[in-house]
N, C-alpha and C positions, 0 to 999 in steps of 0.2 A: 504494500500500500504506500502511496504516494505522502511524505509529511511536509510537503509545499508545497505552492503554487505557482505556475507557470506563466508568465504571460503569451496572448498569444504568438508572438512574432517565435519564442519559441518551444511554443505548441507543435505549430506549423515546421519547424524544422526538425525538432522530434519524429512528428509523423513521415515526414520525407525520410527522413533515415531508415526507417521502421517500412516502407513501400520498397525504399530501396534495396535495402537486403532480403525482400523481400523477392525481389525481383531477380537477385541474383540465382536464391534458393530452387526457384520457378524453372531457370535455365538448367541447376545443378541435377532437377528432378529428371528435366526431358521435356518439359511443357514448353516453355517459352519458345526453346528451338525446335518445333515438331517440322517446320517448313525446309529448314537447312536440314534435318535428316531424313526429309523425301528426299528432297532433291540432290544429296547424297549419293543416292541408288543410282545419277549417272543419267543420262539421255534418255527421253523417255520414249515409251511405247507400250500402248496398251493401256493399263492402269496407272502407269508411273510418270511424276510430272514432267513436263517438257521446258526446258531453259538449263542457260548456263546453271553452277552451282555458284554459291556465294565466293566459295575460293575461286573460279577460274573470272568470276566478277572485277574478285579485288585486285588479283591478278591482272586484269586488264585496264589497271589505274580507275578504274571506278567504286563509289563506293555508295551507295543508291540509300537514301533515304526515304521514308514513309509522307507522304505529299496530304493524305486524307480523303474520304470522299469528295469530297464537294471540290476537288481538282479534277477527278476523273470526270464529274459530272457535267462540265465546260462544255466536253467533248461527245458525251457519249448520255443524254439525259435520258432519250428513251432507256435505254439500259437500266439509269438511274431509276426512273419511276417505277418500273415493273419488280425492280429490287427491295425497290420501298415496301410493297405488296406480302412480302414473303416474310417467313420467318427468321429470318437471317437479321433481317432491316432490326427487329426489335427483342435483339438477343441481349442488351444492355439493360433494358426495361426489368427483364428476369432477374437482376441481380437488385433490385432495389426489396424494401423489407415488407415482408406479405406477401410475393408476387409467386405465383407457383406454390400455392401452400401445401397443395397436398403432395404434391410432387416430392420436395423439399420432405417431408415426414418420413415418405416412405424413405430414403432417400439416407434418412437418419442426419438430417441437417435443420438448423436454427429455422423457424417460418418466419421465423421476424426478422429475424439481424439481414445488417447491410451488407450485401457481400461487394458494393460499387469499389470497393478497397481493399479487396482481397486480392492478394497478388496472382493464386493458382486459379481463381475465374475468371480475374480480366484477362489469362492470356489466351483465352480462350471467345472473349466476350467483347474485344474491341481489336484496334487495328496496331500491329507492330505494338504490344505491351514492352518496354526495356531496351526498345533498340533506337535508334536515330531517327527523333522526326516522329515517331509514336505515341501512342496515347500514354498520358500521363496523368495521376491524380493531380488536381492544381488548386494552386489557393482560391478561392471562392471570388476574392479582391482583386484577383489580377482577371484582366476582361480577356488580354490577349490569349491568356494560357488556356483560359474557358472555354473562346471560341477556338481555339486549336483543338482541343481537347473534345470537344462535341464533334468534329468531323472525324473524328477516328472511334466515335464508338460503334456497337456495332461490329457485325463481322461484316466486314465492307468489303470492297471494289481489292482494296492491297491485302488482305490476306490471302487471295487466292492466285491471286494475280501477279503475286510480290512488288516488294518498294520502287515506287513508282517515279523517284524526282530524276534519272537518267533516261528512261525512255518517254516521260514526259517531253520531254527534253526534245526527242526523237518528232514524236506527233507535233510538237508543237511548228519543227522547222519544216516538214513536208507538210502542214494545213499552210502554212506562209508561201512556199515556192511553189505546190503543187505538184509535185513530182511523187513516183511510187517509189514504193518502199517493199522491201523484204521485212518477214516478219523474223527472220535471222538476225536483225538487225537490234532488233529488240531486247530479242532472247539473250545476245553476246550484254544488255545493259542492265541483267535483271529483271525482264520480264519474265513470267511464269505460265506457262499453261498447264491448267490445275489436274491433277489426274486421283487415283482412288487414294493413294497415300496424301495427298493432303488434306483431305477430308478426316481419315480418319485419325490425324495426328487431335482432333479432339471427340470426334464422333468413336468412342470407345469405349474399353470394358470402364473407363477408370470417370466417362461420367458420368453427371448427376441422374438422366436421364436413363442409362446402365443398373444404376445402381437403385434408381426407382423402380426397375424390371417394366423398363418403358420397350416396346418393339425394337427389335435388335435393326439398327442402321443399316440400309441394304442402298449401298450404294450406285447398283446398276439402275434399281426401281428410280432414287432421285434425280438419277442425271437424264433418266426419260423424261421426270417431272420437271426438269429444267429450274432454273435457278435466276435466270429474268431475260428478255428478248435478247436476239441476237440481231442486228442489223446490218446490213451487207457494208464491208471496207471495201469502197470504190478505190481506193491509191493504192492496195495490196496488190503485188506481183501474186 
């Protein structure tokens, strides 16, 4: 038990410390990095995701940062909207107190408590949790951090897709000149094309939804159900 009192300025940096190694712990588990140990398995084909790995990335002097939804959505809003629609869009919502109660029971987890700050469900529950440019818990006071932070919650656009600010980068100079583009081109900057190992780097025995003895994730069934419009890239070679 605590026999003083804190003010808040460091409240707030207690808690950061407290997310923070928190965040390390998440990585040390397997969580945080489920994307970097698909994409591990090497070139994909079939079930396994398609793009460079993080090392052949960093390797090629890039080092790609998490940009949020609402960058990809400039570009690509239909996609955005129909995203909106699904379950995915309000996977952040789950994590607030009361929300999934019965789930949660079974589940053998708190109904109530806030899991918005729990380090092993944001990494699952928002975009790039721990890494560069990702969602972060933020001080309530700081606007900037807020609205960064609200475009990465969510399982969005860059978890599947991987961190987005080098091939952003890409799109953004072929919408300017007009010219086609390879989507190798992409892939060498950290783009992702998502296959059954990233899915289940959360959709697993280890979650809550698992462990509630919710229907076992059958990934061939969702990716017929689709996950939001696809709309034809007129600049792809």
């Amino acid at each position: 038990m605590e026999t003083f009192a804190l003010d808040s300025k460091a409240k707030r940096w207690r808690h950061g410390l407290v997310i923070s190694a928190c965040a390390v712990f998440a990585g040390a588990w397997g969580i945080a990095s489920w994307a970097e140990r698909a994409l591990a398995d090497g070139q994909a084909s079939g079930d396994k995701p398609t793009g460079a790995s993080p090392a052949q990335v960093a390797a090629a002097g890039k080092n790609p940062e998490y940009v949020g939804t609402k960058t990809c959505r400039m570009c690509h809003d239909a996609e955005h909207k129909s995203w909106e629609k699904t379950q995915m869009a309000k996977a952040f919502e789950t994590l607030a107190p009361g929300a999934g109660k019965e789930i949660r029971v079974k589940a053998g987890l708190d109904p109530d408590k806030d899991y918005r700050q729990d380090a092993v469900c944001l990494a699952c529950h928002t975009v790039g949790f721990g890494k560069s440019g990702g969602y972060a818990v933020s001080d309530p006071s700081d606007k900037k951090a807020v609205n960064q932070a609200k475009s990465r919650e969510n399982v969005g656009c860059e978890c599947c897709h991987g961190a987005g600010s080098e091939y952003v980068k890409i799109f953004k100079e072929v919408a300017e000149s007009g010219r086609k583009y390879k989507v190798e081109e992409l892939y060498a900057v950290g783009l992702i094309k998502p296959g059954e190992n990233m899915c289940t780097g959360c959709h697993n025995e280890s979650s809550t939804g698992a462990k509630a003895g919710l229907e076992k994730f059958d990934y061939d069934k969702m990716r017929a159900k689709g996950i939001h419009d696809l709309q034809p890239l007129k600049q792809r070679e």
